[in-house]
C-alpha positions as CSV (number, residue, x, y, z in Angstrom):
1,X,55.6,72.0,52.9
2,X,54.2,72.0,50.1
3,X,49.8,71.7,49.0
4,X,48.3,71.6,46.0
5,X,44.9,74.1,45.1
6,X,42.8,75.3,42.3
7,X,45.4,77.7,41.4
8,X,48.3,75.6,41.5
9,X,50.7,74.1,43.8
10,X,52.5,76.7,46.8
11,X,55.0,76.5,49.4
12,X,54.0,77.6,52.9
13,X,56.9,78.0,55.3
14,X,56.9,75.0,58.2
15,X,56.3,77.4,61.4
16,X,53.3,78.7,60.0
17,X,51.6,75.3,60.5
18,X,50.3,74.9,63.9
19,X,48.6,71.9,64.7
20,X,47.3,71.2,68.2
21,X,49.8,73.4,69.9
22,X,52.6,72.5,68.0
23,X,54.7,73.5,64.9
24,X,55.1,71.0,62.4
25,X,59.0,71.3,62.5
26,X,58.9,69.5,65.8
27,X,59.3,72.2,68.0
28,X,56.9,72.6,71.2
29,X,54.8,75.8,71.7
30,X,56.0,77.5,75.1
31,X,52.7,78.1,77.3
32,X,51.8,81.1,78.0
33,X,52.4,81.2,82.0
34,X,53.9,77.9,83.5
35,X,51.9,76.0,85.7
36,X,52.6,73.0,87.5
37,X,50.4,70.7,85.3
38,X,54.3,69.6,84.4
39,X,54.4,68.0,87.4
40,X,54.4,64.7,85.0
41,X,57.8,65.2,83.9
42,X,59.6,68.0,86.0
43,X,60.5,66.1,89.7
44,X,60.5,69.5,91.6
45,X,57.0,70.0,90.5
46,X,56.1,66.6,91.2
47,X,57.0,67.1,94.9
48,X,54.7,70.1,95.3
49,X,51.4,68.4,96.8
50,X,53.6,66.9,99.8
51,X,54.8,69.9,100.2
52,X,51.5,71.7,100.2
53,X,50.3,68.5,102.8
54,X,53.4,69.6,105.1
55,X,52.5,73.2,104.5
56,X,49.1,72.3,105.4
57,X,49.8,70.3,108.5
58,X,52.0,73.2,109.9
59,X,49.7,75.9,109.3
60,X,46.9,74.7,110.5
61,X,48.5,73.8,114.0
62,X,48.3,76.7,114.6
63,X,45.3,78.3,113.1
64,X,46.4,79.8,109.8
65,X,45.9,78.5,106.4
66,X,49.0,78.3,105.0
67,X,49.2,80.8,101.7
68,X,52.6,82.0,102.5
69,X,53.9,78.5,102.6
70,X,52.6,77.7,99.3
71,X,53.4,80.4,97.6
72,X,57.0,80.4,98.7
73,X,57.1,76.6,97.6
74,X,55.8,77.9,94.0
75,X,57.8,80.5,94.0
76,X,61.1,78.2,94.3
77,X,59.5,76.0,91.5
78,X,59.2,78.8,89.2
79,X,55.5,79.0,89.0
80,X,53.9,81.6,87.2
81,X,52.8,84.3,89.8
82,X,49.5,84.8,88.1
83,X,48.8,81.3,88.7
84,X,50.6,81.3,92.4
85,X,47.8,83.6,94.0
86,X,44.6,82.0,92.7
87,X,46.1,78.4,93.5
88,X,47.1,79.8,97.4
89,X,43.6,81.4,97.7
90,X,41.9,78.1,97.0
91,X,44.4,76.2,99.0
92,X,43.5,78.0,101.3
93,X,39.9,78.1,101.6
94,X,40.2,74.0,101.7
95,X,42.7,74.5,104.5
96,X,40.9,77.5,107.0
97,X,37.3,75.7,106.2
98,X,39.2,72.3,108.1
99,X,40.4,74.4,111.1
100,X,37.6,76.6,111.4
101,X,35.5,73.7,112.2
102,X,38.1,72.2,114.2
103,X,39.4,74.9,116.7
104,X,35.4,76.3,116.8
105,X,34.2,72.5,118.1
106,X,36.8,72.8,120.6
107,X,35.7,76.4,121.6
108,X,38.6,78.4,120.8
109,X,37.0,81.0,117.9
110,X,36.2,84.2,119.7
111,X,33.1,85.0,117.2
112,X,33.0,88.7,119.2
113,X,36.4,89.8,118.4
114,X,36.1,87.9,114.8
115,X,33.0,89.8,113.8
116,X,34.5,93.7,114.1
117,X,37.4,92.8,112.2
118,X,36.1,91.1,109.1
119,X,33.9,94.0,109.0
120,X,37.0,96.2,107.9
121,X,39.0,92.9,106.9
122,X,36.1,92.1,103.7
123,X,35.6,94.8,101.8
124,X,39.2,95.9,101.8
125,X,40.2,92.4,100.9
126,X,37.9,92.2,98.3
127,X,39.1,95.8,96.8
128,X,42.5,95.2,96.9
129,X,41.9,91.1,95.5
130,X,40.3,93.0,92.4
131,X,43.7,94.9,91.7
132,X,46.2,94.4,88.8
133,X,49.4,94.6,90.6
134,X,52.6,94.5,87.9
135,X,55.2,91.4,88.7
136,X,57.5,94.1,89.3
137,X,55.7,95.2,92.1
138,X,54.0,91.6,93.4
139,X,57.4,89.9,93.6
140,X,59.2,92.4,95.8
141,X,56.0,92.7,97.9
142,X,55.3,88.7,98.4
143,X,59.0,88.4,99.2
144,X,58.6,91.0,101.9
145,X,55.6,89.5,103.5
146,X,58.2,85.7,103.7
147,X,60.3,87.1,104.9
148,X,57.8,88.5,108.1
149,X,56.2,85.5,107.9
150,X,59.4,83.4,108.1
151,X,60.8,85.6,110.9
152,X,57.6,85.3,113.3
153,X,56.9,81.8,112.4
154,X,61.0,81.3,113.6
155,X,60.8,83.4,116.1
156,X,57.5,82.8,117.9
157,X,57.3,79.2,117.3
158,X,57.5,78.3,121.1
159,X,55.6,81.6,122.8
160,X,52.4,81.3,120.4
161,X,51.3,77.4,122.1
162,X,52.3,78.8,125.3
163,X,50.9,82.5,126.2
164,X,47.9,82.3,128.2
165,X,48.0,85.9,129.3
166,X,44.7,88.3,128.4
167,X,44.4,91.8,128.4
168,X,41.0,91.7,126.8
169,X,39.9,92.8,122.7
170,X,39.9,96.3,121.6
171,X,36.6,98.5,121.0
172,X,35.1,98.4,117.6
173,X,36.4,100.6,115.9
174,X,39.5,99.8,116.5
175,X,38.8,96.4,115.7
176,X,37.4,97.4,112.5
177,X,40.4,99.5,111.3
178,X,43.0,97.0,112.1
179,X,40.6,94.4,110.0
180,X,40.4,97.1,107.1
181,X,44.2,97.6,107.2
182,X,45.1,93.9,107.1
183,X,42.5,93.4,104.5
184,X,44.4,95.3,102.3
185,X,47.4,93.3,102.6
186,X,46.1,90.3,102.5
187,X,44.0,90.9,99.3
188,X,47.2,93.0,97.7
189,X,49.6,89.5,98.2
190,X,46.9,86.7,97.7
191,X,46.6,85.4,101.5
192,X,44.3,85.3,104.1
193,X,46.1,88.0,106.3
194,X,46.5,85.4,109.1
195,X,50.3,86.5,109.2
196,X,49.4,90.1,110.2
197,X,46.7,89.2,112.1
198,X,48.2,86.5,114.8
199,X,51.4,88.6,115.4
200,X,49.4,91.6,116.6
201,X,46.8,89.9,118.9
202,X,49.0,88.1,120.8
203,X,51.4,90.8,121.3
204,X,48.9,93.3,122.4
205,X,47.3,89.9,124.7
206,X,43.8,90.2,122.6
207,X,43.0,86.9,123.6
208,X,44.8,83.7,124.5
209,X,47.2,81.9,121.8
210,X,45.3,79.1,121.3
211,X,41.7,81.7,120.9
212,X,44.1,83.5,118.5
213,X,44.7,80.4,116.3
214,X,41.0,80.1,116.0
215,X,40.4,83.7,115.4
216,X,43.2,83.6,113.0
217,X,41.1,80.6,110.6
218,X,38.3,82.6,110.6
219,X,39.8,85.5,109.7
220,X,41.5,83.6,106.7
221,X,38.2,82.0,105.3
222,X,36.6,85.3,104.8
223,X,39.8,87.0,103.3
224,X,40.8,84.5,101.3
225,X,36.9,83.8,100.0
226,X,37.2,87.6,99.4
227,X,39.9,88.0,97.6
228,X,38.9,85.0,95.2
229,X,35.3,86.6,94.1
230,X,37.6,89.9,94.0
231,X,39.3,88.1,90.5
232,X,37.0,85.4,89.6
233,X,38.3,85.5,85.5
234,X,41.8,84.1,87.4
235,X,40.1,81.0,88.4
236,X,40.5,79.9,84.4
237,X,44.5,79.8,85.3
238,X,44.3,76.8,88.3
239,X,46.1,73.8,87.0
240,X,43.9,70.9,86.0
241,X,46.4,68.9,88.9
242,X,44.8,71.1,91.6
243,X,42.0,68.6,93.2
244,X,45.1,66.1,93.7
245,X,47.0,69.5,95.7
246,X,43.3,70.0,97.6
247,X,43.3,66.5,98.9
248,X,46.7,66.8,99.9
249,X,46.3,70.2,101.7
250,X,43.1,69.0,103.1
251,X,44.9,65.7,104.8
252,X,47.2,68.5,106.2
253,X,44.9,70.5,107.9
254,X,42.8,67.6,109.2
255,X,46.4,66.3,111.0
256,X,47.2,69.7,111.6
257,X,44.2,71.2,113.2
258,X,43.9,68.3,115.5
259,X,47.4,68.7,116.6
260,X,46.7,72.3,117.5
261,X,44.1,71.6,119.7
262,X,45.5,69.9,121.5
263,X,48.4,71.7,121.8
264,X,51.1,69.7,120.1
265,X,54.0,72.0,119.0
266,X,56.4,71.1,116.1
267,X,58.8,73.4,116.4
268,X,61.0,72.3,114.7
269,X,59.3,71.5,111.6
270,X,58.0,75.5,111.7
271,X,62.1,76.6,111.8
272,X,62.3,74.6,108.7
273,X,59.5,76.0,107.2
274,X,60.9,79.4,108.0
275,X,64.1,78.6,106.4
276,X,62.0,77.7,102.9
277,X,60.2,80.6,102.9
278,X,63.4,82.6,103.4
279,X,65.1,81.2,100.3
280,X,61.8,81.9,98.7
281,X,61.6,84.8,98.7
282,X,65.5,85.6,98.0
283,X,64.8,84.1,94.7
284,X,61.6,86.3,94.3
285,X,63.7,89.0,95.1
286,X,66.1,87.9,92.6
287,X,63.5,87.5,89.6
């Protein structure tokens, strides 16, 4: 190119001319961390909100939000992982608000037991939300906690509707150092720690499966709100797409939560959800 000034004309070389985020030779700018604002022209990004619905709907059967799902189905579309967490997160808080209000109108949130641990489950949430964890490090580490999730979600997905048996909650302090320890997870991996927490109650008969579904939500809300005001300069990275996501998640959970109630199962559909999140996270083990 070349442009004529006072001191004469000059030739400036075509890839120093940036205009609107492209060069002038024709060639695109890359972004700096994919999103799935692509959605528009890339089909497998395209299908993500009906994932995120089924995700949703699944999840919130049985009391938990959903952030592993979603992150396992961004992590097979190649979304950024700076991107992935604060996306789940808000996901997330859509999706535990629904159930909370859901499984508490139908009296199944044990507000004793919930209150001990989110007094450990907060602030370590919160701490650990606030870290800078390397990709080398996060990838490994969300494609550990799939492949837990996947395994319980596989395993369990009969026994959790159906346990009725009660041994009764744990003191408080107890209750507050499980909390703290989960926390930590949960703010480390961008979820609400929902899959730590449900695992452990039932197994140790806290309370009964569908009071752990309810204490699970609750638990979620605060970790996930938590970990979110732990980062808040990554809310600039959400896709401009995500209120179209939100509605779809939020459709979900209202199917989903009702479902759960009133004990309807879909076992199936959880194996299969198991099986995503497995090939998730071979492919976050595999960069």
């Amino acid at each position: 190119m070349v442009i004529t000034s006072e001191g004469g004309p000059r030739r400036l070389p075509l890839r120093s001319i940036r205009i609107r985020g492209r060069i002038l030779d024709g060639t695109p700018l890359r972004p700096a961390a994919p999103t799935y604002d692509s959605c528009v022209t890339d089909p497998s990004l395209a299908l993500l909100p009906l994932g995120f619905f089924l995700v949703a709907l699944l999840y919130s059967s049985v009391g938990h939000a959903g952030a592993t799902g979603y992150l396992a189905l961004m992590a097979l579309t190649g979304v950024a992982p700076e991107v992935m967490r604060p996306t789940a997160l808000v996901l997330n808080l859509a999706v535990a608000s629904i159930t909370v209000a859901r499984f508490a109108r139908a009296g199944l949130l044990p507000w004793r037991l919930l209150a001990p641990l989110l007094l450990g489950s907060v602030p370590a949430a919160f701490l650990a939300g606030g870290l800078s964890i390397p990709d080398a490090i996060y990838r490994p580490l969300l494609a550990v906690v799939l492949i837990a999730a996947a395994i319980r979600l596989a395993a369990r997905a009969e026994r959790d509707l159906t346990s009725e048996l009660v041994a009764g909650a744990p003191n408080r302090l107890v209750s507050t150092l499980v909390g703290g320890g989960i926390g930590l997870l949960a703010g480390a991996t961008g979820t609400g720690g929902g899959v730590f927490l449900t695992p452990l109650v039932i197994a140790r008969r806290w309370t009964s499966a569908r009071a752990a579904a309810g204490l699970s939500a609750g638990f979620i809300l605060a970790n996930s709100l938590a970990g979110l005001v732990a980062k808040p300069a990554s809310l600039a990275l959400l896709p401009s797409t995500l209120p179209f996501a939100l509605l779809c998640a939020a459709a979900g959970a209202l199917i989903g939560s009702e479902l759960g109630a009133r004990r309807v199962g879909l076992v199936g559909l959880r194996r299969l959800l198991a099986l995503v999140m497995l090939i998730a996270a071979l492919r976050l083990f595999a960069g």
